[in-house]
N, C-alpha and C positions, 0 to 999 in steps of 0.2 A: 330585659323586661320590656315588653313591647306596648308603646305608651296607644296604640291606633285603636283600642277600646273600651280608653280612658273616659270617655263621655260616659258612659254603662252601667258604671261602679262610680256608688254615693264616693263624694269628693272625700269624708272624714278614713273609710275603708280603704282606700288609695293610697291616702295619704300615712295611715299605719303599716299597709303591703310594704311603701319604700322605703320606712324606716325599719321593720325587721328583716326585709327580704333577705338579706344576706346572715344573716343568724338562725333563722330556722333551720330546725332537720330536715333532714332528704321527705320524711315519711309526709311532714308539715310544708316543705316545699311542692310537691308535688299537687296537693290539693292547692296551695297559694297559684302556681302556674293555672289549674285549672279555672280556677275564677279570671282571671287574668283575659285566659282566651277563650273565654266561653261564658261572660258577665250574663246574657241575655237567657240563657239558662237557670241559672240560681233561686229567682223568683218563683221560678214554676216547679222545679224540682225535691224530690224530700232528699231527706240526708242519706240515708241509703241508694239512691240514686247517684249520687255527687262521689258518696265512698268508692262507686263499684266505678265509675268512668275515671276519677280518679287517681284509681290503684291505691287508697289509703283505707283506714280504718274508720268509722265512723265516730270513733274516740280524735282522732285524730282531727274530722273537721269538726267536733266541739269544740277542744282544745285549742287551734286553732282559731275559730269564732274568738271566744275567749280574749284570745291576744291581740286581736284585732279589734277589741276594745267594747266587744259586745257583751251580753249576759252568758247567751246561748245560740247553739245553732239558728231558733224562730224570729231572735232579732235581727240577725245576719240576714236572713231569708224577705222576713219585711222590709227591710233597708234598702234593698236590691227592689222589691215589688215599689215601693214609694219611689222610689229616685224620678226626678223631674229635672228642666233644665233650670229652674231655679236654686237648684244647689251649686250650681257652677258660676263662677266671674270667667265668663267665657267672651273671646269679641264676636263670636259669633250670634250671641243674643242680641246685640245690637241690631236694627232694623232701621227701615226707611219712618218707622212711626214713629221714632224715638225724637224727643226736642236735643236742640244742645248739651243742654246741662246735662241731661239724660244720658247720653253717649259720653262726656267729662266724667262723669260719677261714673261709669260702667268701665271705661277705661283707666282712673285712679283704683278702683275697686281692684282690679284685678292684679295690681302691682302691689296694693296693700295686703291681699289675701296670700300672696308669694313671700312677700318678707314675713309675716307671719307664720305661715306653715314651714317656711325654712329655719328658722331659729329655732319652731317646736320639734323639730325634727334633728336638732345639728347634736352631732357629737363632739361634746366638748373635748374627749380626750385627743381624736385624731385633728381638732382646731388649735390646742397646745401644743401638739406635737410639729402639726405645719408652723405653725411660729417660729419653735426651738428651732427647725430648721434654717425658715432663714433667716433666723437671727447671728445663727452657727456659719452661715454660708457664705463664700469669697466672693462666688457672684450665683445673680437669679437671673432666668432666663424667663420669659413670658411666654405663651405659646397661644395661639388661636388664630383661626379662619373665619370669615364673613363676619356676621357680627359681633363674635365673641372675640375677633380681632379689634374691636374697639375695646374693648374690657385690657386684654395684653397693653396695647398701648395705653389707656389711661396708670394702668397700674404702673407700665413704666416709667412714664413722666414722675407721678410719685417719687416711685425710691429713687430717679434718680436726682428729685429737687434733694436730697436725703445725703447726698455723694455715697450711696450704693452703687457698685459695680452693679450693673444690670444688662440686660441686653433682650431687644424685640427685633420683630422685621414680619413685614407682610407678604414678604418674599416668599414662598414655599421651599426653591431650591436653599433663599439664606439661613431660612431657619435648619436645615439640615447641619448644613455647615457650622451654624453657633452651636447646636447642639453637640457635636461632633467634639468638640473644644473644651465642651465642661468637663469636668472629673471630678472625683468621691466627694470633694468640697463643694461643692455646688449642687445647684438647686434647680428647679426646671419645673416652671408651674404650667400645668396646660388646662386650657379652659374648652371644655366642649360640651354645651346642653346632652347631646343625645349621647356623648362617650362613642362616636363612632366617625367623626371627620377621619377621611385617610388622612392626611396630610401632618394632623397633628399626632395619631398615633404612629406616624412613620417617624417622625421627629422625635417623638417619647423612648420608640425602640432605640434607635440611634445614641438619646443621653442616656438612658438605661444602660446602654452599651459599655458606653463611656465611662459608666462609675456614677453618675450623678441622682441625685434621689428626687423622684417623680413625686408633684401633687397634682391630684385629678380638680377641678371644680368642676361638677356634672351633677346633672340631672338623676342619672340612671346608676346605683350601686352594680348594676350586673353587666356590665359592657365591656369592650375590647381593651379602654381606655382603663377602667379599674383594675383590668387585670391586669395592666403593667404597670400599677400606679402601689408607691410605698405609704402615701397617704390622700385618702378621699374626705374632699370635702363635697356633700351633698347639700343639692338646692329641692325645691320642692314645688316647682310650676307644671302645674299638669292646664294642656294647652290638647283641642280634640285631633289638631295636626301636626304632626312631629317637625313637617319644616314650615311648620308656621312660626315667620320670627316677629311676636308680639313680644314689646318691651318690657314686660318683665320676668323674662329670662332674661335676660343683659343687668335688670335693675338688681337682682338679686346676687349676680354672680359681682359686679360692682359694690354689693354689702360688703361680701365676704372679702375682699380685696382692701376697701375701707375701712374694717375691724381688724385686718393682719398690720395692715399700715398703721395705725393709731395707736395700737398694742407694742407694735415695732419701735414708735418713738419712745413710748415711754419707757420702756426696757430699756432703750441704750440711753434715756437721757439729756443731761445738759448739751452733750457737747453734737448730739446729733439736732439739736433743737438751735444749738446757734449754727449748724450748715442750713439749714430749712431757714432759720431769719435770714442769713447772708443769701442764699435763694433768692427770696422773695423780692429782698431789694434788688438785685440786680434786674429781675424781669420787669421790675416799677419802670424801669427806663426805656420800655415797648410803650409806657401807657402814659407816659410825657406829652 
């Protein structure tokens, strides 16, 4: 799914594309792709237009509309002729006119409107199922580059205040290596907004390899990374530049990390709850 004309397309229509993109029919896909890469067109076009460039049925982009959370094709159609940039918590609304606060609110906004859209969007059963896993598993591995490599790392410190086996590195060649190590029991979470870092789908092939079962945190249901992934968790930050890294792609992918963790203790309990006290004290003694 190519996010570069994500600006185009009202934020609420995006935001239903990413949540069924991957469940639609081919007939229903194909018109979803066309919106997708051809937004600037929709407003001006009829529906017999959009069928024939398409390749779909004019039933199909009703139906479609429909799902997409419309009435009918002409509210889809308005949707697209209204869109302005005030539909978006975008940083690039921010200007030189703006006061402080003004850019504080524009930049809180935007991390509020991700966590948001992300939770409305999340599937609860593959967020159960990443659990089961590593609740199930001998060890987890973290996975991520640039700044999703901050996200790996904090989740590691987590499980391992927790005495979970775990294991990170911001190495490229080490995480080859740890991955390389896991098997059928373990776990291998890799974090990537766009689902296309080489580095960490080189590393997912590798556990994959291994036997180990893959969780995606991404952005994108349709990418390199899902497709070798046994369970997706998806976030829901549409950002107008794919390597623009505004912080709340990070803050969101850190949700999802703090909801496996919290969920994590309390499944296993007392006796993981007095490792996490015994934890805490020992690190009190840095803060002496």
């Amino acid at each position: 799914m190519d996010e570069s004309n994500s600006s185009k397309i009202p934020h609420k229509c995006l935001l239903n594309i990413k949540s069924v993109y991957d469940i639609v029919q081919s007939a229903e896909k194909k018109a979803v792709d066309f919106i997708l890469s051809n937004p600037g067109e929709i407003a001006n076009s009829t529906i017999v237009d959009i069928a024939s460039k398409a390749k779909c049925s004019e039933a199909t982009i009703v139906r479609l509309a429909k799902r997409l959370g419309y009435e009918g094709f002409p509210e889809l159609k308005g949707d697209f002729a209204n869109i302005t940039k005030e539909h978006y918590f975008e940083y690039e609304e921010i200007n030189e006119m703006d006061d402080v606060i003004t850019v504080v609110k524009k930049v809180f906004d935007s991390s509020i409107a991700a966590i948001n859209d992300t939770f409305d969007i999340m599937n609860r059963k593959e967020f159960e199922k990443a659990l089961d896993a590593i609740l199930s598993a001998n060890k987890i591995m973290f996975c991520g580059v640039g700044d999703a490599a901050l996200v790996a790392k904090e989740a590691y410190q987590k499980f391992t205040r927790i005495g979970q086996n775990c294991y990170n590195s911001i190495d490229c060649d080490i995480q080859l290596i740890l991955s390389s190590q896991l098997n059928k029991n373990d776990v291998l979470i890799a974090i990537s907004y766009s689902g296309r870092s080489q580095s960490v789908i080189k590393t997912v092939k590798i556990a994959k390899k291994s036997g180990a079962k893959i969780i995606a945190i991404t952005n994108f249901p349709i990418s390199p990374l899902t497709k070798k992934s046994d369970i997706i968790l998806q976030t829901a930050v549409f950002s107008k530049y794919a390597t623009g890294e505004v912080i709340s792609k990070r803050v969101v992918e850190l949700c999802i990390i703090e909801s496996l963790f919290i969920n994590y203790l309390l499944k296993k309990g007392q006796p993981i709850m007095d490792t996490l006290r015994k934890s805490n004290e020992v690190i009190n003694i840095n803060k002496l």
